[in-house]
C-alpha positions as CSV (number, residue, x, y, z in Angstrom):
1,X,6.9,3.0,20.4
2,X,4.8,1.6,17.8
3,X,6.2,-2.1,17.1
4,X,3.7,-4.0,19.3
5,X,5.8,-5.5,21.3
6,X,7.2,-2.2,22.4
7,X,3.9,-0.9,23.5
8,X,2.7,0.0,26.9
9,X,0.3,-2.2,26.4
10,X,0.0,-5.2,24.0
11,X,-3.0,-5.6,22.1
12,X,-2.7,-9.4,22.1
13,X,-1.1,-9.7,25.7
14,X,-4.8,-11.0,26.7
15,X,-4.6,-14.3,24.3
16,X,-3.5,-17.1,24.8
17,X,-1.8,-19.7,22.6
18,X,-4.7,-21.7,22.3
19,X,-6.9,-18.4,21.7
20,X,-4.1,-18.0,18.5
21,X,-4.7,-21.4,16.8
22,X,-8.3,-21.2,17.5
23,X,-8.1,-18.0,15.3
24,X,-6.6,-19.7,12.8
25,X,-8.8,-22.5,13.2
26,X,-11.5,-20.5,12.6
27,X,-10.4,-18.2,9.8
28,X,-9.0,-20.9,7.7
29,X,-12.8,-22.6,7.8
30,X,-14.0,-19.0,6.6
31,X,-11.9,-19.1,4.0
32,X,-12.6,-22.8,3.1
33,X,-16.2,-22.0,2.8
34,X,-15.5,-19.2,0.3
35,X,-13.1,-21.5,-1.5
36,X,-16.3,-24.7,-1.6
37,X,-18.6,-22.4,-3.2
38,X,-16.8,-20.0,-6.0
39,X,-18.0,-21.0,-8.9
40,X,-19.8,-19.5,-12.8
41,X,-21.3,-16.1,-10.4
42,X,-17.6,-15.5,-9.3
43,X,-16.4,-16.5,-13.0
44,X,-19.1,-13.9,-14.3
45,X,-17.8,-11.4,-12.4
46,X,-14.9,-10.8,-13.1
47,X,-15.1,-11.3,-17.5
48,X,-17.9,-8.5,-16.7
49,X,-15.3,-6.1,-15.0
50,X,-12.5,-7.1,-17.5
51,X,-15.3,-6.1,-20.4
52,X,-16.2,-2.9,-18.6
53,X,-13.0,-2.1,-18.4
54,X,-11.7,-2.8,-21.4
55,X,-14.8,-0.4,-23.6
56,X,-14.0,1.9,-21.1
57,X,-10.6,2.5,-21.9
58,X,-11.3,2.1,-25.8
59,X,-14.0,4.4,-25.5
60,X,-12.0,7.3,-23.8
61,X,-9.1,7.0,-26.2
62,X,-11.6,7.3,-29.2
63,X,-13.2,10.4,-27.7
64,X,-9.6,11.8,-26.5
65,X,-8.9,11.7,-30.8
66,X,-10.4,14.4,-30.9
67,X,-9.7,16.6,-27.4
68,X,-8.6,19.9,-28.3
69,X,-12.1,19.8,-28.0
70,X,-12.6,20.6,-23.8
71,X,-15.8,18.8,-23.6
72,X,-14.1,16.0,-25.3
73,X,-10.8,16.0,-23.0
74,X,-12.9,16.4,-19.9
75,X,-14.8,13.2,-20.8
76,X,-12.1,11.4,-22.5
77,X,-9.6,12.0,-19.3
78,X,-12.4,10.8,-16.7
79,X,-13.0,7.9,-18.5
80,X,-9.4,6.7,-18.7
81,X,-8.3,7.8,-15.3
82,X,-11.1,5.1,-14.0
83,X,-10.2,2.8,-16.2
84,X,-6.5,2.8,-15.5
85,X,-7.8,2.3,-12.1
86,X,-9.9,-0.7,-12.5
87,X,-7.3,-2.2,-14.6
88,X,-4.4,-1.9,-11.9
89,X,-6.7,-2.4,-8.8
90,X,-9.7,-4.7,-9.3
91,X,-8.2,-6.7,-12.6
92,X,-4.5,-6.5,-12.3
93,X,-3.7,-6.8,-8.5
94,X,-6.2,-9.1,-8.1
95,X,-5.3,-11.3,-11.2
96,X,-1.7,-11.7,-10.2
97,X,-3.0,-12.6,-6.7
98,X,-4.1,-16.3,-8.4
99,X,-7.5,-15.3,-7.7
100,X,-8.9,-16.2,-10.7
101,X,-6.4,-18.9,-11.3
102,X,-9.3,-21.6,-10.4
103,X,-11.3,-20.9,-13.4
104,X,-8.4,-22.1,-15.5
105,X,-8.8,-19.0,-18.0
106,X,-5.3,-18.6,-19.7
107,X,-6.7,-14.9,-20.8
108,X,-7.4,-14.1,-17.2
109,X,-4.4,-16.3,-15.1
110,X,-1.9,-14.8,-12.6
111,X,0.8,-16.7,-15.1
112,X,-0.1,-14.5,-18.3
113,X,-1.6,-11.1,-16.6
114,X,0.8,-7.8,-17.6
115,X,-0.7,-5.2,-16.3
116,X,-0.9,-1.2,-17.1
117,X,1.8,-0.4,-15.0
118,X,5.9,0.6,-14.5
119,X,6.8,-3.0,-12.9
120,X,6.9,-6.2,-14.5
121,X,4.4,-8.5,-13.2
122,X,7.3,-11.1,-12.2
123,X,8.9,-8.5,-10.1
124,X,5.3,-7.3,-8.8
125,X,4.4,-10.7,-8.0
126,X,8.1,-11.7,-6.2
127,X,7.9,-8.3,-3.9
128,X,4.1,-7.9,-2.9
129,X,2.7,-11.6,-2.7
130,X,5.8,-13.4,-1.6
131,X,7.5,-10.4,0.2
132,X,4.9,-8.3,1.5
133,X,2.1,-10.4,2.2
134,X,4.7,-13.5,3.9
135,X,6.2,-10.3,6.5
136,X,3.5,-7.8,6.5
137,X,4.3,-5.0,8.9
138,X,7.7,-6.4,10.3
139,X,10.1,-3.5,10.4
140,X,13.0,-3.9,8.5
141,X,11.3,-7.5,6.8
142,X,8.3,-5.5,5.0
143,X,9.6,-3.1,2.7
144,X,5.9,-1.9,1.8
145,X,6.6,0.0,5.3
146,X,7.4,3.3,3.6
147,X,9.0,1.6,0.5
148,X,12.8,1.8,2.2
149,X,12.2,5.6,1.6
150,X,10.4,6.4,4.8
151,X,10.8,6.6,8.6
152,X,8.0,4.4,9.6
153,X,9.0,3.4,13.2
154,X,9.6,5.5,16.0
155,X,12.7,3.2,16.9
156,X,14.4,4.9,13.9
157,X,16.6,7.1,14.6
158,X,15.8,10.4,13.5
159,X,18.1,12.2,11.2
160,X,17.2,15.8,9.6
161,X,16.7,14.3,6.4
162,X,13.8,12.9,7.2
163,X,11.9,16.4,6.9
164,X,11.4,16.3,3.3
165,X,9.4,12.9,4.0
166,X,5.9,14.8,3.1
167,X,7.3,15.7,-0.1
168,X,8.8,12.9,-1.0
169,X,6.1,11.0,-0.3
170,X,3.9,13.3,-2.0
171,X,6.3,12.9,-5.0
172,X,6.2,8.8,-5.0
173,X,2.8,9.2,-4.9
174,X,2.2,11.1,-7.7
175,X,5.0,8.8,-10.1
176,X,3.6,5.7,-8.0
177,X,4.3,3.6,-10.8
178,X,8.0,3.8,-11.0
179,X,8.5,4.0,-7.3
180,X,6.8,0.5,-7.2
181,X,9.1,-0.5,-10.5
182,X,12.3,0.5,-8.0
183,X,11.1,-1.1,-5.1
184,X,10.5,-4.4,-6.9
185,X,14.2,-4.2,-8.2
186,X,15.2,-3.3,-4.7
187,X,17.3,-0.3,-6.8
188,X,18.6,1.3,-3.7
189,X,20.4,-1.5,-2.4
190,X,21.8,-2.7,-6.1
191,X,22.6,0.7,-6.7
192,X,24.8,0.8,-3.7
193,X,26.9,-2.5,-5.3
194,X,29.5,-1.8,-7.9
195,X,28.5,-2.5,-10.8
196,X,30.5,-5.4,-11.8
197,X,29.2,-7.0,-8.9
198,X,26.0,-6.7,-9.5
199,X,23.9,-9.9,-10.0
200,X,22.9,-11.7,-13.2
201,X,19.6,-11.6,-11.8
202,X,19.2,-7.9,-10.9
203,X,20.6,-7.2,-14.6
204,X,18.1,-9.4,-16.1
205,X,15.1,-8.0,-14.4
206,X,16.4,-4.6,-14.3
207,X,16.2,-5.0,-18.5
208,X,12.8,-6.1,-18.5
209,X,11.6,-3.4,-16.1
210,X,13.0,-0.7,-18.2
211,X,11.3,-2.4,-21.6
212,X,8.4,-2.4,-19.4
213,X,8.4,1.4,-19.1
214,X,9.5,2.2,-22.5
215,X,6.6,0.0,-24.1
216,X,4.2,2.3,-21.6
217,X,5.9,5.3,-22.3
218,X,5.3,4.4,-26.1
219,X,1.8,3.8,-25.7
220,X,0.5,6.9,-23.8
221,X,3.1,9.0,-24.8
222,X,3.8,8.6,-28.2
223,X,1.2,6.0,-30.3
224,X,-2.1,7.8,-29.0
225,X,-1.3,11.1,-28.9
226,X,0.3,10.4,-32.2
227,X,-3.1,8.8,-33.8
228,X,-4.4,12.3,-32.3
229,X,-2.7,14.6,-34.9
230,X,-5.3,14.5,-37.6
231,X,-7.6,16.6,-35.2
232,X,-5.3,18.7,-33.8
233,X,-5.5,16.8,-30.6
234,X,-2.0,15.7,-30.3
235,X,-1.0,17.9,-27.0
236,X,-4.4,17.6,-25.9
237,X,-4.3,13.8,-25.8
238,X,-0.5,13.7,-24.4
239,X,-1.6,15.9,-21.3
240,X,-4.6,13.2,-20.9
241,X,-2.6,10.4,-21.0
242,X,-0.1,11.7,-18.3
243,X,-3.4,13.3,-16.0
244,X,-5.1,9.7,-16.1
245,X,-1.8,8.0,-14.9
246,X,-1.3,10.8,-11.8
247,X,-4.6,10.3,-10.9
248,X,-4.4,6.6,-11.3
249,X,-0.9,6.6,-9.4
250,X,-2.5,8.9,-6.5
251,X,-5.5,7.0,-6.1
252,X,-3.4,3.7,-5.7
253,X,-0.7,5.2,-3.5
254,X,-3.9,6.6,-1.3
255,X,-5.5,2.8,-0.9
256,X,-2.3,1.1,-0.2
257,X,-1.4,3.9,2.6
258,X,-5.0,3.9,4.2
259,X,-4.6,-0.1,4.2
260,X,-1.0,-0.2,5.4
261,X,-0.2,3.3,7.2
262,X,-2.9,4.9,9.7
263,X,-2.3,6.0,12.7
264,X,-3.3,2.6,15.1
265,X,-2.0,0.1,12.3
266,X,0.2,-2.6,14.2
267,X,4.2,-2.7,13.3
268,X,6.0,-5.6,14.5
269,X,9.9,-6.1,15.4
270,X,12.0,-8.6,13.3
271,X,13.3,-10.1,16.6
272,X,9.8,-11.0,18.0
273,X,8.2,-13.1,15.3
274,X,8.6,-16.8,16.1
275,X,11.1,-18.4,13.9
276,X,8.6,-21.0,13.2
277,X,5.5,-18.6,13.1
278,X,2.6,-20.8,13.2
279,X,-0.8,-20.3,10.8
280,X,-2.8,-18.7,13.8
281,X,0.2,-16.4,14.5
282,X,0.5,-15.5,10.6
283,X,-3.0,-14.7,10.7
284,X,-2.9,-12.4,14.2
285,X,-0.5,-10.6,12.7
286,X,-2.5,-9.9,9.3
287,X,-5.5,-8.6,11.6
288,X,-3.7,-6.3,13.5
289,X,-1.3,-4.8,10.8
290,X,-4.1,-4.0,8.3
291,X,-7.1,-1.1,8.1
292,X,-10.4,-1.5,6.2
293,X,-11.7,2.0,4.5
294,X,-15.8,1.9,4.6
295,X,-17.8,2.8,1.9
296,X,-20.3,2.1,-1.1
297,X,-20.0,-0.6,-3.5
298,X,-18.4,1.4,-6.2
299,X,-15.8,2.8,-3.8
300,X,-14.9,-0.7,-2.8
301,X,-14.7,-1.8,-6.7
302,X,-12.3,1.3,-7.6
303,X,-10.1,0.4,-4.2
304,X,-10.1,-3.2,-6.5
305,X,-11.5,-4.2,-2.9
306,X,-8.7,-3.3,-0.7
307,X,-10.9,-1.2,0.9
308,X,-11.5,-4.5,3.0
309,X,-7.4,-4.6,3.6
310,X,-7.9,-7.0,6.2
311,X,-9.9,-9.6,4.7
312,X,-7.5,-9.4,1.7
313,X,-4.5,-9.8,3.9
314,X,-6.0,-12.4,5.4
315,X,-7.1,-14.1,2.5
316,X,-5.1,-13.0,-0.6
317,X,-6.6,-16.0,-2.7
318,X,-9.6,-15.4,-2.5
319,X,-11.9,-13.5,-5.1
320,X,-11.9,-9.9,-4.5
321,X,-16.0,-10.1,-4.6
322,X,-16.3,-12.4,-2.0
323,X,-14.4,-9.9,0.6
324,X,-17.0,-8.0,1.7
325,X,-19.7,-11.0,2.3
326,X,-16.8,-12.7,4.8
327,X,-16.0,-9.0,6.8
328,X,-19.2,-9.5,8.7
329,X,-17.5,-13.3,9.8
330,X,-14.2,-11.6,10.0
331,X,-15.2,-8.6,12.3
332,X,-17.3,-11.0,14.5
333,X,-14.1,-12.8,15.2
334,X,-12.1,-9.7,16.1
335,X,-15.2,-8.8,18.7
336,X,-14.6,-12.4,19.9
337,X,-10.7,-12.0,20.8
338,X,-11.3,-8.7,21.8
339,X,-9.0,-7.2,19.0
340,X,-9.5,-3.7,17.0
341,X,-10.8,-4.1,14.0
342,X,-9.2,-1.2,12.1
343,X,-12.0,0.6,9.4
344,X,-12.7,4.2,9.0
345,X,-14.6,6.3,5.8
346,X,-11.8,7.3,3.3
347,X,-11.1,10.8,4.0
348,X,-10.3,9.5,7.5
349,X,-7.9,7.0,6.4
350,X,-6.1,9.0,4.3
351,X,-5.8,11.8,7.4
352,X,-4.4,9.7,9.8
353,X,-1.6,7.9,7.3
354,X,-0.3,11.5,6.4
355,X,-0.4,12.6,10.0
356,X,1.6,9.5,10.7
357,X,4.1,10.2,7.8
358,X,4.4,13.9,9.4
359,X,4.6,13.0,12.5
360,X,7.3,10.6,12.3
361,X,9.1,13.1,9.6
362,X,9.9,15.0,13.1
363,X,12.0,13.6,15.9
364,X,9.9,11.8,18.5
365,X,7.7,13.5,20.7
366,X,7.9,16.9,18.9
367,X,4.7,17.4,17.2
368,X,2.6,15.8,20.2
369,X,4.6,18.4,22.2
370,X,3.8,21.9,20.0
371,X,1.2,23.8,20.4
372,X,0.3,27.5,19.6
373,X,1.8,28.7,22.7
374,X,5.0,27.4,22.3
375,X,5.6,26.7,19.0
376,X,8.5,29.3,18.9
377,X,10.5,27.3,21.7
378,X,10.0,24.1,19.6
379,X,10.9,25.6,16.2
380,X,13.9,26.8,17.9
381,X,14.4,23.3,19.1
382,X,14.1,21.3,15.6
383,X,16.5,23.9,14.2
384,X,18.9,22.6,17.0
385,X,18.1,19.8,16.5
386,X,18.5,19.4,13.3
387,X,21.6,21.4,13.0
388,X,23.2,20.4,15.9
389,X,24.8,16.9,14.9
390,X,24.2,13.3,16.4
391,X,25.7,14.1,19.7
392,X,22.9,16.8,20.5
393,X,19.8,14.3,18.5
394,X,21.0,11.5,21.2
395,X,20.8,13.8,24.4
396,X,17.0,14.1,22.9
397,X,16.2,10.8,22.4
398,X,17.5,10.1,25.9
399,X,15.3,12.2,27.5
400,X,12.4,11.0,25.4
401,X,13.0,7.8,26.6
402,X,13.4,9.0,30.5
403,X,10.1,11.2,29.5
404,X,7.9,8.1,28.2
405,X,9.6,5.9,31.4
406,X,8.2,8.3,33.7
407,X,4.7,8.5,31.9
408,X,4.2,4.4,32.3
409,X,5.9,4.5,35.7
410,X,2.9,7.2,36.7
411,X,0.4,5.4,34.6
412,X,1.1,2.0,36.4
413,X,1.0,3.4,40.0
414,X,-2.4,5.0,39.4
């Protein structure tokens, strides 16, 4: 199973409670170091990026006035796909993180950020850093586990609509954007409420978030492709508008799954995290439930740093520029415990979370089981499987079970 405590084998069976707090003992110095020292470098960073990014995206709108030109759509396109990125992952994420909150800029202040995006900021803010980031990982808690659309545990039971999980995923990813906007307003579960029942507070944010879009949707869709007519580049300039925010919506989707999703990622069960979880627990449980992506500098810049996933879940205050001088502290403490310190080059990454979507789109065991040889048998088993009703998916996961009890019962007397 993948929940940790479920495991064969615990990855943190070895430590003990005093190994735990010493952890957090030691991280939270790590982080109070960073914390001593910020300061005009940090400042300068960051109004640099914002300055960057902001020509950037003037300059590709300006050159996309006049794309019915292909040079000019080519170029115009590029430019505003990366700067849609920049703006979402290194300004905006990071921003409403209270990163920058220390320099006391209002322009640049997790209280007055909106970002280039679907979701409010306020419903961003409530669902990631107070959600997410306070349960990462615990199934059923941490709805950034698949976004309530996915199977993401092998404890769920499998029903035969989970085999369109690849292409829903695939889908989300592509319109990432709104399926954040409908995760912040937890839409599935308000949906499910009668209307009249429905909070004042869902209404109220449900309002903003689709004033949100519609201001977006104005700006891409309508005012720029519209200042675009004189040239003839009116469809032109629509089509780059809505390639720049795919590509911005499949890059983001593809960092928050390689951070998040990979095969090896810790999962934990509701049930097991202390009721009182203490800092050094909080902390074991960011180490192990995160993945780092390695790479060059401007990779790490376009990931807006969540390429170093762990040291951001570790340390979600902290300036995004000061993550990668603390991994080298960070790792050296996961050698110390003896725990895996989860990082792998992009393409990797990205491989093993859509081999975990996959394989979890299929009912346990199956695609570890299938092979060339007898990949008939097993077709004819998923089609009986899935068409054979909840009676005939038990007897399976039954003998799963008796399977995987026999494995560890063998593995243990060797």
């Amino acid at each position: 199973m993948t929940t940790i405590t479920r495991k064969e084998v615990n990855p943190t069976a070895h430590l003990t409670e005093a190994d735990i707090e010493q952890i957090g003992f030691e991280l939270d110095q790590i982080r109070q170091d960073v914390l001593d020292s910020r300061g005009e470098a940090d400042a300068a960073y960051i109004r640099k990026v914002v300055d960057v990014q902001r020509k950037l995206e003037l300059g590709s709108r300006a050159v996309l006035l006049a794309s019915v030109f292909p040079p000019a759509w080519i170029a115009g396109t590029i430019g505003l796909s990366i700067a849609k990125i920049l703006e979402n992952m290194e300004i905006g994420h990071n921003v409403m993180h209270g990163q920058w909150d220390w320099m006391r800029d209002p322009k640049i202040h997790s209280t007055t950020w909106e970002w280039d995006n679907a979701s409010t900021a306020e419903g961003w803010k409530h669902s990631h850093n107070q959600v997410h980031h306070t349960y990462t990982n615990i199934v059923g808690k941490d709805n950034d586990l698949g976004y309530g659309i996915m199977r993401v545990d092998e404890d769920q039971r499998w029903m035969p609509l989970y085999l369109g999980q690849p292409i829903w995923n695939f889908i989300n990813a592509c319109f990432f954007e709104y399926g954040i906007a409908a995760y912040d307003l937890e839409l599935g579960k308000n949906l499910r409420i009668p209307k009249e029942k429905r909070s004042e507070e869902f209404k109220r944010k449900a309002k903003a978030t689709l004033a949100k879009i519609r201001r977006q949707a104005t700006k891409d869709y309508v005012v720029h492709p519209a200042l675009s007519i004189p040239t003839g580049s009116f469809l032109p300039t629509l089509a780059a508008n809505f390639t720049a925010n795919i590509v911005r919506n499949l890059w983001s989707n593809s960092v928050i799954l390689c951070g998040h999703f990979p095969e090896g990622v810790e999962t934990f069960e509701k049930k097991a995290i202390p009721e009182n979880e203490t800092r050094g627990e909080w902390y074991v449980r960011q180490m192990l439930g995160s993945a780092n992506i390695s790479g060059s500098k401007f990779m790490h810049l376009m990931t807006g740093n969540l390429s170093h996933q762990i040291e951001h879940h570790l340390f979600p205050d902290l300036p995004s520029n000061r993550y990668a001088e603390v991994a080298p502290k960070v790792r050296a403490l996961f050698e110390k415990y003896d725990l895996n310190y989860h990082t792998a080059p992009l393409p990797k990454q990205v491989y093993s979370a859509w081999h975990k979507v996959v394989r979890l789109s299929l009912p346990n065991g199956w695609l570890a089981e299938t092979n060339v040889k007898n990949a008939p048998q097993q077709v004819a088993l998923l089609w009986k499987l899935t068409t054979g009703g909840p009676k005939v998916r038990r007897a399976y996961d039954a003998a799963q079970r008796r399977a995987e009890n026999q494995r560890r019962a063998a593995a243990a007397a060797a």
